[in-house]
Predicted model as a PDB file, atoms N, CA, C, CB and O in Angstrom, pLDDT in the B-factor column:
MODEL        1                                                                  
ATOM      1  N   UNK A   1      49.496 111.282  95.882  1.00 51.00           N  
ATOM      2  CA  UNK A   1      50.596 110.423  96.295  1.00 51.00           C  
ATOM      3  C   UNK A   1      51.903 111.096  95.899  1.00 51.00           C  
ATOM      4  CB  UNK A   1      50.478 109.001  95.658  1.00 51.00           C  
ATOM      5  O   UNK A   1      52.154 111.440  94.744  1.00 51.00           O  
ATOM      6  N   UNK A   2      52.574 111.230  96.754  1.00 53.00           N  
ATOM      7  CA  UNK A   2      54.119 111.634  96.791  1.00 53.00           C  
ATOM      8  C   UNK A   2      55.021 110.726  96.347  1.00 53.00           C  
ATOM      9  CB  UNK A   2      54.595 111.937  98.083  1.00 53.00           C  
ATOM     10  O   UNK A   2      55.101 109.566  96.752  1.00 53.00           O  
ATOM     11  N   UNK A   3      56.046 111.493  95.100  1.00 52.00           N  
ATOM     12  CA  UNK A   3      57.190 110.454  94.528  1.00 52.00           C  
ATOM     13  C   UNK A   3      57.845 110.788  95.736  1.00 52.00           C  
ATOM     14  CB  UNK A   3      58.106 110.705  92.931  1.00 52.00           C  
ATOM     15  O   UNK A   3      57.639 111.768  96.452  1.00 52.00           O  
ATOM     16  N   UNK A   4      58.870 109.626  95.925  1.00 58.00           N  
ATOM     17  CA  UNK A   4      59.975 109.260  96.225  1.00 58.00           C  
ATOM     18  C   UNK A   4      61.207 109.610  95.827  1.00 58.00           C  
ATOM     19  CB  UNK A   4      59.914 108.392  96.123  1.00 58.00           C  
ATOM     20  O   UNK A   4      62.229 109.412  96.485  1.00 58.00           O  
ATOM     21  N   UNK A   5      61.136 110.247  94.523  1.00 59.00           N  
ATOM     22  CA  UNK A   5      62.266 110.721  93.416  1.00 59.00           C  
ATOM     23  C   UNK A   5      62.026 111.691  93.492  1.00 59.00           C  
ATOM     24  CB  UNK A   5      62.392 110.362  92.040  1.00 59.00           C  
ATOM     25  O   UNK A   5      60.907 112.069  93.144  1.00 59.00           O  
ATOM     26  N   UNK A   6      62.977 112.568  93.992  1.00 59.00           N  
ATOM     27  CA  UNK A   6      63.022 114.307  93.828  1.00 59.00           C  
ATOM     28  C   UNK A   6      62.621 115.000  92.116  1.00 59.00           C  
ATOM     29  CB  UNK A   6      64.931 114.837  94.236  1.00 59.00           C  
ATOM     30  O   UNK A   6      62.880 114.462  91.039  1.00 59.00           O  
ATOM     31  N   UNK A   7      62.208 115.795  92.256  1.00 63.00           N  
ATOM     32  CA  UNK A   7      62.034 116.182  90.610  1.00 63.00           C  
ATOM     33  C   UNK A   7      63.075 116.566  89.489  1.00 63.00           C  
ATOM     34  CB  UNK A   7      61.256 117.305  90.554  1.00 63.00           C  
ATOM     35  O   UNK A   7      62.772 116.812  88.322  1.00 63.00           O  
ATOM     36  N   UNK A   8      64.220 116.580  89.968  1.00 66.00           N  
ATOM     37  CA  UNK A   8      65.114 116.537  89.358  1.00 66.00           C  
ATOM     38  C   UNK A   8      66.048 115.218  88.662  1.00 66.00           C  
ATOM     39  CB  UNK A   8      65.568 117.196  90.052  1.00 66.00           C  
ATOM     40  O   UNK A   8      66.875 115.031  87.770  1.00 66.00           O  
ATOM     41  N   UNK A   9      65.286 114.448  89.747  1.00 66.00           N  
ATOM     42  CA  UNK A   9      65.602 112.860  89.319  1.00 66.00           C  
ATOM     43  C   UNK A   9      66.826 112.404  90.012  1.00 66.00           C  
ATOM     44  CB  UNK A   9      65.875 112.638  87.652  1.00 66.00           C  
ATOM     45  O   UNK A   9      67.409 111.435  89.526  1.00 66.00           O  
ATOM     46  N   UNK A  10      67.456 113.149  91.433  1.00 67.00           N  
ATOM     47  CA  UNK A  10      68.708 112.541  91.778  1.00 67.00           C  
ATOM     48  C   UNK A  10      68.084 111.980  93.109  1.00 67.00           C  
ATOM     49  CB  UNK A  10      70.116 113.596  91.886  1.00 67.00           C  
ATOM     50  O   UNK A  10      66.873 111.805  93.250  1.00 67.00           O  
ATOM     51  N   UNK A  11      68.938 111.740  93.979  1.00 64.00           N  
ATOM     52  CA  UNK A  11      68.133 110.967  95.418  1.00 64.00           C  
ATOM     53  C   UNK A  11      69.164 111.924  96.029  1.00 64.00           C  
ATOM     54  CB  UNK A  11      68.194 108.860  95.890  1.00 64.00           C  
ATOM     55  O   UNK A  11      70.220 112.044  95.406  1.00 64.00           O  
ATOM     56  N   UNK A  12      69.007 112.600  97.130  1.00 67.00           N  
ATOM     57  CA  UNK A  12      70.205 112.910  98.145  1.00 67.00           C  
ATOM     58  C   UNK A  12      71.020 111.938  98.285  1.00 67.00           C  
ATOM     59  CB  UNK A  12      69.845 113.227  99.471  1.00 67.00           C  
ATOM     60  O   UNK A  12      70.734 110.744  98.195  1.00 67.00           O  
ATOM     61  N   UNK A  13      72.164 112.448  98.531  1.00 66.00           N  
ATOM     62  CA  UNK A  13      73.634 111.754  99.009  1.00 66.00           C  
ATOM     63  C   UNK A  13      73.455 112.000 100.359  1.00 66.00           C  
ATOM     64  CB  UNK A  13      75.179 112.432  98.413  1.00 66.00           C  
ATOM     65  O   UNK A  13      73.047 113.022 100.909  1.00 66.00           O  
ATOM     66  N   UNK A  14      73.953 110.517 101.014  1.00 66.00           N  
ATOM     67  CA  UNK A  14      74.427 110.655 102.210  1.00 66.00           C  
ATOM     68  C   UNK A  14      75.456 111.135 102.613  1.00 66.00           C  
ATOM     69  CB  UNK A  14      74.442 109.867 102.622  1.00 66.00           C  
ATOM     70  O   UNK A  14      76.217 111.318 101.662  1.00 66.00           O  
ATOM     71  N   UNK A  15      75.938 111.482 103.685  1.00 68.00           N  
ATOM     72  CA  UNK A  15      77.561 112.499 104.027  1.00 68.00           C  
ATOM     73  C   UNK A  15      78.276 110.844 104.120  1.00 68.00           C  
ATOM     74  CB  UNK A  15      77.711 113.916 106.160  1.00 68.00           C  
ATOM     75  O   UNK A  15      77.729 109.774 104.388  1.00 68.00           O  
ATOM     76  N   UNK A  16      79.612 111.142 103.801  1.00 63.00           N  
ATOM     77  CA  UNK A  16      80.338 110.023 104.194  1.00 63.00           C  
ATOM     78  C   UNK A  16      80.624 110.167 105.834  1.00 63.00           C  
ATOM     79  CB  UNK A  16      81.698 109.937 103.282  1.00 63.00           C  
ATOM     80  O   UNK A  16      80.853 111.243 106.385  1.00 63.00           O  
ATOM     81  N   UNK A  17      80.565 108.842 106.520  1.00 68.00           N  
ATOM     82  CA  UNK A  17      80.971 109.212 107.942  1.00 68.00           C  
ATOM     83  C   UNK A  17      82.518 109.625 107.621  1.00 68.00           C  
ATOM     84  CB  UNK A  17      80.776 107.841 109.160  1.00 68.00           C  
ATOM     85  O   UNK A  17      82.945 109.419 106.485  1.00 68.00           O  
ATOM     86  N   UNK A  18      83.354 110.203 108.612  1.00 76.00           N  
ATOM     87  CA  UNK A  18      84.712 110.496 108.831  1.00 76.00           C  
ATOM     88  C   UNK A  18      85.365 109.667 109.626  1.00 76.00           C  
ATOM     89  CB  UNK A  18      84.889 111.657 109.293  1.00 76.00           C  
ATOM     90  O   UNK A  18      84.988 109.210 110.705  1.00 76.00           O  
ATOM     91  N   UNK A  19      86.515 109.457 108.969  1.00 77.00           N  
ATOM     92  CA  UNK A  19      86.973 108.287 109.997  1.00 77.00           C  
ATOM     93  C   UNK A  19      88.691 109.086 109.943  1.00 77.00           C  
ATOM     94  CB  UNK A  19      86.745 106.146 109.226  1.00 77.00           C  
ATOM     95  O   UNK A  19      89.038 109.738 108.959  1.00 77.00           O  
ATOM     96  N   UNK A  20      89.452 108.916 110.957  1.00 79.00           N  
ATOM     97  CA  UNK A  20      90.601 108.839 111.736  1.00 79.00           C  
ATOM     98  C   UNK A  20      91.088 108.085 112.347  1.00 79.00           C  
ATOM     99  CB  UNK A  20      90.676 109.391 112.331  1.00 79.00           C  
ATOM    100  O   UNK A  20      90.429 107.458 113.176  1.00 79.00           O  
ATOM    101  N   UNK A  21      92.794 107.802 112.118  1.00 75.00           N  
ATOM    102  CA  UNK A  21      93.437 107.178 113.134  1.00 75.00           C  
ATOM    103  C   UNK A  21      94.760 108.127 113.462  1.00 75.00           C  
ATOM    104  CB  UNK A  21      93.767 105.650 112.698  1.00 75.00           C  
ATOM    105  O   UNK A  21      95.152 108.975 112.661  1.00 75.00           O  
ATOM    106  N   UNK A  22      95.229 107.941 114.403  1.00 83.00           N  
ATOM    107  CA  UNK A  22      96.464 108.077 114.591  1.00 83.00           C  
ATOM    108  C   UNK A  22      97.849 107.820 114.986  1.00 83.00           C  
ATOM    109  CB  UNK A  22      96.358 108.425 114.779  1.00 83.00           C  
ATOM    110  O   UNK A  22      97.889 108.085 116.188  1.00 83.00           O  
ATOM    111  N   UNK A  23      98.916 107.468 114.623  1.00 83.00           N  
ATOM    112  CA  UNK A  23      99.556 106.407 115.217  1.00 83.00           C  
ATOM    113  C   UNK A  23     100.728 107.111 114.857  1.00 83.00           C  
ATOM    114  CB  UNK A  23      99.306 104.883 114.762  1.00 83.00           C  
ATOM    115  O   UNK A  23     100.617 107.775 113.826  1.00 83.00           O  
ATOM    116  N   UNK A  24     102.076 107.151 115.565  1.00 87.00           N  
ATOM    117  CA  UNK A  24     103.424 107.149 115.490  1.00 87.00           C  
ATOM    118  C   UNK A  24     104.447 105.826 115.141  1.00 87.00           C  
ATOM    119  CB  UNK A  24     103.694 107.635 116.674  1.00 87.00           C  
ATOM    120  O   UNK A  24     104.475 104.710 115.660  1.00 87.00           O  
ATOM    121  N   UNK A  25     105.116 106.299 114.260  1.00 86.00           N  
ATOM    122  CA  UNK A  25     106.055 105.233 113.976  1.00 86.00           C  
ATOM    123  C   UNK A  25     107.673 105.822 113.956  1.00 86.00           C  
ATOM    124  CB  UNK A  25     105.603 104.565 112.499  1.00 86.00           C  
ATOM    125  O   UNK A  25     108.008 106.907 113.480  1.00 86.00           O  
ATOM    126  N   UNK A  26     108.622 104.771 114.628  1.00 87.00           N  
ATOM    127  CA  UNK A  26     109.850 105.382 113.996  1.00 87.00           C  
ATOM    128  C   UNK A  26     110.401 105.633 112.482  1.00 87.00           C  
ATOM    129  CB  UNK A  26     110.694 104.712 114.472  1.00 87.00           C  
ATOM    130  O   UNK A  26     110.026 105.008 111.490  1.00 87.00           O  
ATOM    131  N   UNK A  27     111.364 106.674 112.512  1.00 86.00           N  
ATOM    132  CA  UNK A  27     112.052 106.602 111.342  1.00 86.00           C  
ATOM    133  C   UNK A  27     113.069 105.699 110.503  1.00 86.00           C  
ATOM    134  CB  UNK A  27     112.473 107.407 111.451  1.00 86.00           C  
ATOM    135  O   UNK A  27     114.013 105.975 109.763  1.00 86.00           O  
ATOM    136  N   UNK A  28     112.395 104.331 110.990  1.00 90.00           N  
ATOM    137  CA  UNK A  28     113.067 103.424 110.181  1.00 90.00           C  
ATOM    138  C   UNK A  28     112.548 102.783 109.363  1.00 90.00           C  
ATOM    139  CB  UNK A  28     113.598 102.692 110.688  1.00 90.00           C  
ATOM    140  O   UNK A  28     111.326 102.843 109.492  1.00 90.00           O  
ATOM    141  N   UNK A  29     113.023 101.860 108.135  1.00 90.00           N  
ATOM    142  CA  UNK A  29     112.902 100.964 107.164  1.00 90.00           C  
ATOM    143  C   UNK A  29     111.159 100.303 107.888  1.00 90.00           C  
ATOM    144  CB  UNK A  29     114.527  99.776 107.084  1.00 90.00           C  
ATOM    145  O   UNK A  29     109.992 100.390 107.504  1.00 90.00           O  
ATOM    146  N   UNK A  30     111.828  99.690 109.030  1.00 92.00           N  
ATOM    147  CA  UNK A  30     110.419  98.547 109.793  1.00 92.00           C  
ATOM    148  C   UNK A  30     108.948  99.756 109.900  1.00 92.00           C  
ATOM    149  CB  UNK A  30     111.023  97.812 112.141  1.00 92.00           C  
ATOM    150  O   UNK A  30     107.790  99.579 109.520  1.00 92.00           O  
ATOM    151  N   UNK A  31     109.686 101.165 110.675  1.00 90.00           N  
ATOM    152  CA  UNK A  31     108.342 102.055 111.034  1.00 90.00           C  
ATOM    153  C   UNK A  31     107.447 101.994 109.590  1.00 90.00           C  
ATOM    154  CB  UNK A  31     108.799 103.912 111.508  1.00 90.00           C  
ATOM    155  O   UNK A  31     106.255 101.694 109.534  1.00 90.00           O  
ATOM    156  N   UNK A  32     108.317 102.354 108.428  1.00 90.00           N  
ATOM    157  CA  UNK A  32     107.648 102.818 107.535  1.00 90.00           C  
ATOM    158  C   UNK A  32     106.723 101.627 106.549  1.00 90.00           C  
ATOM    159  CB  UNK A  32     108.655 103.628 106.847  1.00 90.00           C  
ATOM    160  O   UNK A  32     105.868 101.930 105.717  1.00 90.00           O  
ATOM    161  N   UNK A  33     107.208 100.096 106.945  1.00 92.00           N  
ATOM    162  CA  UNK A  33     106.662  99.004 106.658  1.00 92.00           C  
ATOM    163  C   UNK A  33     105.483  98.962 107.170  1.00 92.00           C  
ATOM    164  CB  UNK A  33     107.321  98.047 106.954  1.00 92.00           C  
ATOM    165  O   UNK A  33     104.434  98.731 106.568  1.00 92.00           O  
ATOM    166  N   UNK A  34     105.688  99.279 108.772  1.00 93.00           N  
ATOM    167  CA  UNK A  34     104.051  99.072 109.825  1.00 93.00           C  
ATOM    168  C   UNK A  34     103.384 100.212 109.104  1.00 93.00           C  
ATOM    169  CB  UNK A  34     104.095  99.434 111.981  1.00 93.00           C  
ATOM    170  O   UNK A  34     102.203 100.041 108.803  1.00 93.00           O  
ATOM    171  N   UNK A  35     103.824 101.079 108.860  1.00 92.00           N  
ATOM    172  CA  UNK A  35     103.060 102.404 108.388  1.00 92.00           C  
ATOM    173  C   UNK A  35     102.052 101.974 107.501  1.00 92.00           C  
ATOM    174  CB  UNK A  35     103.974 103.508 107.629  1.00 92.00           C  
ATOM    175  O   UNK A  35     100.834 102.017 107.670  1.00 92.00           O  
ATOM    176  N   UNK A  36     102.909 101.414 106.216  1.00 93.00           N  
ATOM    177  CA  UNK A  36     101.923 101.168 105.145  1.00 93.00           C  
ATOM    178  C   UNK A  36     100.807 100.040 105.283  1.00 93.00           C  
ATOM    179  CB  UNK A  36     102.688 100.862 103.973  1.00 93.00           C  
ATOM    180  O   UNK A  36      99.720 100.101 104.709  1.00 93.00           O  
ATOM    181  N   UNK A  37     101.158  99.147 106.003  1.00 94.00           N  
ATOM    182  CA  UNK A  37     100.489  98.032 106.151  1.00 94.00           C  
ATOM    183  C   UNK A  37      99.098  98.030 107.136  1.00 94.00           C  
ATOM    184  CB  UNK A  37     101.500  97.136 106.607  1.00 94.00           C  
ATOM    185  O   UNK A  37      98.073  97.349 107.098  1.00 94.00           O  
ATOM    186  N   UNK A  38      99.562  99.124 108.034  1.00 94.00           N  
ATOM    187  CA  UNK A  38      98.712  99.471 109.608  1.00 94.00           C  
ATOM    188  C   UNK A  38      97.346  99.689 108.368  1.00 94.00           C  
ATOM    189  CB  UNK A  38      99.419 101.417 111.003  1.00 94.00           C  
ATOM    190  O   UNK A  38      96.322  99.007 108.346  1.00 94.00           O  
ATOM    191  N   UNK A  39      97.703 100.858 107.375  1.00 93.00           N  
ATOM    192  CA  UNK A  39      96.922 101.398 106.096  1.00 93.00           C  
ATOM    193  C   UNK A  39      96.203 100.837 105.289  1.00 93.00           C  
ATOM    194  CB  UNK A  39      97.540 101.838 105.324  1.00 93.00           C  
ATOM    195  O   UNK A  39      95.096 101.069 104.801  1.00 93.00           O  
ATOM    196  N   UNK A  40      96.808 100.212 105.214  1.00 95.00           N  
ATOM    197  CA  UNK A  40      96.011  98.278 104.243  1.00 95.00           C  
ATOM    198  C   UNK A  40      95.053  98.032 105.064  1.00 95.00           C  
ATOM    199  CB  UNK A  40      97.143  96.390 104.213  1.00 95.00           C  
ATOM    200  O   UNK A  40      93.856  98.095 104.782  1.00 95.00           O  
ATOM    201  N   UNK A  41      95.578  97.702 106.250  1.00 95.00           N  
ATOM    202  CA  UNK A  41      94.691  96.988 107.070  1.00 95.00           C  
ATOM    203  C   UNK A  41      93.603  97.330 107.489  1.00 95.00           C  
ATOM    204  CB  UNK A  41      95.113  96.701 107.938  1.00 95.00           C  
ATOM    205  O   UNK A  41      92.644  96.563 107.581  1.00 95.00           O  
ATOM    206  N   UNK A  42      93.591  98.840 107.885  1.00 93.00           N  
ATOM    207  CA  UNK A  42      92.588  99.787 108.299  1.00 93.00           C  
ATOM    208  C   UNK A  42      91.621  99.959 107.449  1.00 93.00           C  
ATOM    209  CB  UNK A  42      93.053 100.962 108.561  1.00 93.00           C  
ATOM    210  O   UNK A  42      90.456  99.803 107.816  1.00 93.00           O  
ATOM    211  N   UNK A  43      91.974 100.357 105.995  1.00 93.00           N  
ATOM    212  CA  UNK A  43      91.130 100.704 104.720  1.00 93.00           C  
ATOM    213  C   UNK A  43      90.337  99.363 104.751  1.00 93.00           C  
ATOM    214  CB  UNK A  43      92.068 101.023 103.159  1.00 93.00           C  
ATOM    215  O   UNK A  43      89.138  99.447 104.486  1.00 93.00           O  
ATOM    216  N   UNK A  44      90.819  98.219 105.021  1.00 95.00           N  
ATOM    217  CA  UNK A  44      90.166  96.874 104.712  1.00 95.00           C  
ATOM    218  C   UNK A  44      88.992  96.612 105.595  1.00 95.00           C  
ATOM    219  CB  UNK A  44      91.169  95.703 104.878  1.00 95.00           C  
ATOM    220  O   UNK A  44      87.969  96.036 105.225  1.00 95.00           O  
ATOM    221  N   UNK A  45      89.339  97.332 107.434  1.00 93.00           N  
ATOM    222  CA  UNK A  45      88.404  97.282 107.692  1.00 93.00           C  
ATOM    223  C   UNK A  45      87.121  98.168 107.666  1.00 93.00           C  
ATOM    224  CB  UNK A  45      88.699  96.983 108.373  1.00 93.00           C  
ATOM    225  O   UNK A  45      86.023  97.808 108.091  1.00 93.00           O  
ATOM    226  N   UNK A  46      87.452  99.540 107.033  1.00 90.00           N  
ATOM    227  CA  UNK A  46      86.623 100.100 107.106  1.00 90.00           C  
ATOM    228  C   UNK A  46      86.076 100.202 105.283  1.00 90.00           C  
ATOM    229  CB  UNK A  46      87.047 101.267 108.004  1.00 90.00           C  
ATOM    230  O   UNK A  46      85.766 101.202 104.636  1.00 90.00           O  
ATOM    231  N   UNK A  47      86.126  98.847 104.894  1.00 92.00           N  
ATOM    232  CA  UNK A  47      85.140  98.844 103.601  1.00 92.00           C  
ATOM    233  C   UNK A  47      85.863  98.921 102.649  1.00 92.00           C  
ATOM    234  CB  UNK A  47      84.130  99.893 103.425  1.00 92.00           C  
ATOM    235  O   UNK A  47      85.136  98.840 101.659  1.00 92.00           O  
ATOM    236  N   UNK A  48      87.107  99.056 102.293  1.00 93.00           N  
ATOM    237  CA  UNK A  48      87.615  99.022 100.767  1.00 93.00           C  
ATOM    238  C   UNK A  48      88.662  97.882 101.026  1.00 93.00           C  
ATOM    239  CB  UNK A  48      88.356 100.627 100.076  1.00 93.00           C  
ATOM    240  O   UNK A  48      89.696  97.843 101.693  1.00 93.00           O  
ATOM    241  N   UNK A  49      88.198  97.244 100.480  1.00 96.00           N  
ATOM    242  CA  UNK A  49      89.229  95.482 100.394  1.00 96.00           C  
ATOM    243  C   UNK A  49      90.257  96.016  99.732  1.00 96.00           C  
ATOM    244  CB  UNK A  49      88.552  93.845  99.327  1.00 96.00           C  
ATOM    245  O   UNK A  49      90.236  97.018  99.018  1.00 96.00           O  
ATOM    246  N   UNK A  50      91.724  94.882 100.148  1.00 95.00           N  
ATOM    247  CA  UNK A  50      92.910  95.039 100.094  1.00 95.00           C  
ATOM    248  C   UNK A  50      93.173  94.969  98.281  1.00 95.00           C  
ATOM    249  CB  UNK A  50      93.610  93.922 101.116  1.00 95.00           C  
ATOM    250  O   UNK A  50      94.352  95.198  98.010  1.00 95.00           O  
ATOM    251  N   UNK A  51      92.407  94.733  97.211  1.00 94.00           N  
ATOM    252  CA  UNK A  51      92.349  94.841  96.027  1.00 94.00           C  
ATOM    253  C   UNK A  51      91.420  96.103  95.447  1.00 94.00           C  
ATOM    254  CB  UNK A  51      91.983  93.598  95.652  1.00 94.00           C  
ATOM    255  O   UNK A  51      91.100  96.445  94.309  1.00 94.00           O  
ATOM    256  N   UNK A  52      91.191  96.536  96.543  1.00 95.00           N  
ATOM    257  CA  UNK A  52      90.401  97.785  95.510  1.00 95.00           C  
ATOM    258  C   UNK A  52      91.089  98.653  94.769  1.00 95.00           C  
ATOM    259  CB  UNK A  52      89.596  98.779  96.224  1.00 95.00           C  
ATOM    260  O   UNK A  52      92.269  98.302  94.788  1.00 95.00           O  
ATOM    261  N   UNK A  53      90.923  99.710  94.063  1.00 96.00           N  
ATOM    262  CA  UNK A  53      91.688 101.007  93.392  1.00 96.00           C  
ATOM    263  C   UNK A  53      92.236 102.230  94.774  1.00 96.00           C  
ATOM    264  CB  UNK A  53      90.303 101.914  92.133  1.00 96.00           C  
ATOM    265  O   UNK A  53      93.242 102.929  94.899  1.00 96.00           O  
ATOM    266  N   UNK A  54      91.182 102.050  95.507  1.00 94.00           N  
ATOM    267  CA  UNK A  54      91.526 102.842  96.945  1.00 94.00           C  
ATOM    268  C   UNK A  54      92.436 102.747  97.668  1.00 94.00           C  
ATOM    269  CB  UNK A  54      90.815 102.726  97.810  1.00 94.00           C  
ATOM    270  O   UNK A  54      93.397 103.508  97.777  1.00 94.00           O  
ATOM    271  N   UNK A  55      92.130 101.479  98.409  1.00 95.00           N  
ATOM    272  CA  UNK A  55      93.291 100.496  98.938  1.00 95.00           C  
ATOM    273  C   UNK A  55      94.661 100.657  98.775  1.00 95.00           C  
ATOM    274  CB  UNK A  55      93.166  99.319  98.434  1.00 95.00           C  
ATOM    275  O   UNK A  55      95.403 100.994  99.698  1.00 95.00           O  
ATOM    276  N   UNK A  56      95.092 100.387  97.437  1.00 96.00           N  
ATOM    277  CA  UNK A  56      96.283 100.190  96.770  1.00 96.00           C  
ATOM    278  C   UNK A  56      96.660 101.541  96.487  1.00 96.00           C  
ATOM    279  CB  UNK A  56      96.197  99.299  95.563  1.00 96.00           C  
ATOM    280  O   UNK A  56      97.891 101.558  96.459  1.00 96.00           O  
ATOM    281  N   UNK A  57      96.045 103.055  96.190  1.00 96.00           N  
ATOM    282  CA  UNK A  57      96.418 103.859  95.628  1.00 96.00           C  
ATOM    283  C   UNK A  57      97.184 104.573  96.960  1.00 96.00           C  
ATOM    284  CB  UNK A  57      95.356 104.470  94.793  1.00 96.00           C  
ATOM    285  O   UNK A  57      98.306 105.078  96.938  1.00 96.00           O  
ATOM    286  N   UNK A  58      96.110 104.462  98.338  1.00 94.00           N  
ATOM    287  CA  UNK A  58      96.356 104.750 100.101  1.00 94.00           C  
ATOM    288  C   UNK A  58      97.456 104.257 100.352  1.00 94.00           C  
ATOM    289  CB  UNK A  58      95.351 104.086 101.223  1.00 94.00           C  
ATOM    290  O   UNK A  58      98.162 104.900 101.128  1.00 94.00           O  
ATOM    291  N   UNK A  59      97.918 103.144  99.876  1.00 95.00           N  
ATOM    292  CA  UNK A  59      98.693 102.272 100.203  1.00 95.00           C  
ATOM    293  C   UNK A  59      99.973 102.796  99.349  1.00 95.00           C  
ATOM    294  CB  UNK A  59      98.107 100.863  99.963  1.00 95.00           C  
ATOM    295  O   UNK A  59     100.951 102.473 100.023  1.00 95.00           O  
ATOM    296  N   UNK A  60     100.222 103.172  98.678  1.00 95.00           N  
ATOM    297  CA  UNK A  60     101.183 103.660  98.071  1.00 95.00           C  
ATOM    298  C   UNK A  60     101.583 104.954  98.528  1.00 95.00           C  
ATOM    299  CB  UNK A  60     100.926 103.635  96.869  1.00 95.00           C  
ATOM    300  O   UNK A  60     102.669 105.205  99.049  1.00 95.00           O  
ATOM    301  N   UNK A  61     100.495 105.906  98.270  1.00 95.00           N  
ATOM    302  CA  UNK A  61     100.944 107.350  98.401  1.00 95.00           C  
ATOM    303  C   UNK A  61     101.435 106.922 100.045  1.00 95.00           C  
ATOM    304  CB  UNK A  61      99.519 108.795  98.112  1.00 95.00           C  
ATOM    305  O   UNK A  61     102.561 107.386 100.225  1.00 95.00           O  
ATOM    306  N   UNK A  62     101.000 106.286 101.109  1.00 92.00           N  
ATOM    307  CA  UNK A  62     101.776 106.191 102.768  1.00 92.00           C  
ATOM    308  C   UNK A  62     103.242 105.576 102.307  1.00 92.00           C  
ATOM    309  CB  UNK A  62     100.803 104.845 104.157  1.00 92.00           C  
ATOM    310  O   UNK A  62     104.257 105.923 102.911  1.00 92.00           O  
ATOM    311  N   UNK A  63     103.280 104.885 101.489  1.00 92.00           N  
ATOM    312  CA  UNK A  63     104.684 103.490 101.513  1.00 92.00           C  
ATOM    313  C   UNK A  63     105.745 105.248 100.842  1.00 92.00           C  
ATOM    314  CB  UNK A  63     104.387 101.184  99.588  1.00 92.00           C  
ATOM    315  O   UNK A  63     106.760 105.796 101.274  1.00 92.00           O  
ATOM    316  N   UNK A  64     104.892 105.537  99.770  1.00 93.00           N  
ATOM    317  CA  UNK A  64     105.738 106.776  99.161  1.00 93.00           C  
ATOM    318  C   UNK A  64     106.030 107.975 100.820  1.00 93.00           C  
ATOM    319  CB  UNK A  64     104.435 107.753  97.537  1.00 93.00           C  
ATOM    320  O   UNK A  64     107.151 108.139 101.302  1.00 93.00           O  
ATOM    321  N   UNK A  65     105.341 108.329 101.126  1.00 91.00           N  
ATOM    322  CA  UNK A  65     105.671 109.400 102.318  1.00 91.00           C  
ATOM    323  C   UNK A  65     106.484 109.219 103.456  1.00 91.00           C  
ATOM    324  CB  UNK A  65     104.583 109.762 102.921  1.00 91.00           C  
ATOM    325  O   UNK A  65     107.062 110.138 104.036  1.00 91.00           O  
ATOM    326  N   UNK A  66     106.539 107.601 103.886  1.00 90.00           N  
ATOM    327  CA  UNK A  66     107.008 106.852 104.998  1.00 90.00           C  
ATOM    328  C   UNK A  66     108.614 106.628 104.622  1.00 90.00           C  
ATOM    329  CB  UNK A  66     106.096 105.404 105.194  1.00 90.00           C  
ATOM    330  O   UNK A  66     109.531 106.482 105.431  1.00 90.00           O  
ATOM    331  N   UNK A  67     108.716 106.644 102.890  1.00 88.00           N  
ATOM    332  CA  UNK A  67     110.197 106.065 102.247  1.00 88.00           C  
ATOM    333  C   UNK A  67     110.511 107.194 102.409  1.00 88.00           C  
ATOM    334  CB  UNK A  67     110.500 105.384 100.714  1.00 88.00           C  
ATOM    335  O   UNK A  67     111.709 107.316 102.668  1.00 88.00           O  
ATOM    336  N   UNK A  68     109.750 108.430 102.357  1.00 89.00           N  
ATOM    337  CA  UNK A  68     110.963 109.597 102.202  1.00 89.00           C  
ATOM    338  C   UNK A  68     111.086 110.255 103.558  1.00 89.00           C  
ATOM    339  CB  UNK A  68     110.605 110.874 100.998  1.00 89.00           C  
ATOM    340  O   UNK A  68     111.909 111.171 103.548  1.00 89.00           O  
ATOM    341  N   UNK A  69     110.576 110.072 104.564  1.00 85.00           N  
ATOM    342  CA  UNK A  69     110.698 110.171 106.031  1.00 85.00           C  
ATOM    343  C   UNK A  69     111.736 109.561 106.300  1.00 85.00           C  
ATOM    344  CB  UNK A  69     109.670 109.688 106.822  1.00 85.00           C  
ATOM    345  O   UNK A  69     112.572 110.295 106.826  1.00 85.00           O  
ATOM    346  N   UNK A  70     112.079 108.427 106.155  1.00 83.00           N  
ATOM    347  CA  UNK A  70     113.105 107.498 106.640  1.00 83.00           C  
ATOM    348  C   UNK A  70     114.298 107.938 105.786  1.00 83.00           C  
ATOM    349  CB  UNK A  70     112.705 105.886 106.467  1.00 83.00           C  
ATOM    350  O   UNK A  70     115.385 107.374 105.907  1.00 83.00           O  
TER     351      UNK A  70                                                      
ENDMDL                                                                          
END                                                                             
């Protein structure tokens, strides 16, 4: 009978799928609002709720890149 547990004792990792969007915004105050938020929203649907460490960290470093665009 064959383990199930590799002999090293780890299980393979699955690949993460890849995900993309892409979207244009103007260089204003509002673009860079939709920016961050479009970001929130997206991360939320693709599995990291709007309170995670992810979420919020995505959500910043865009609000940070979008403020200095504008």
């Amino acid at each position: 009978m064959k383990s199930a547990t590799p002999p090293n004792g780890h299980m393979p990792q699955r690949p993460v799928p890849e995900r993309e969007f892409t979207m244009r915004f103007t260089s204003t105050p509002r673009g860079a609002r939709l920016a961050r938020r479009l970001v929130s929203h997206r991360l939320n649907d693709w599995g990291h709720p709007y309170t995670t460490p992810i979420n919020e960290t995505l959500t910043r470093i865009t609000a940070e890149l979008t403020a200095n665009a504008v």
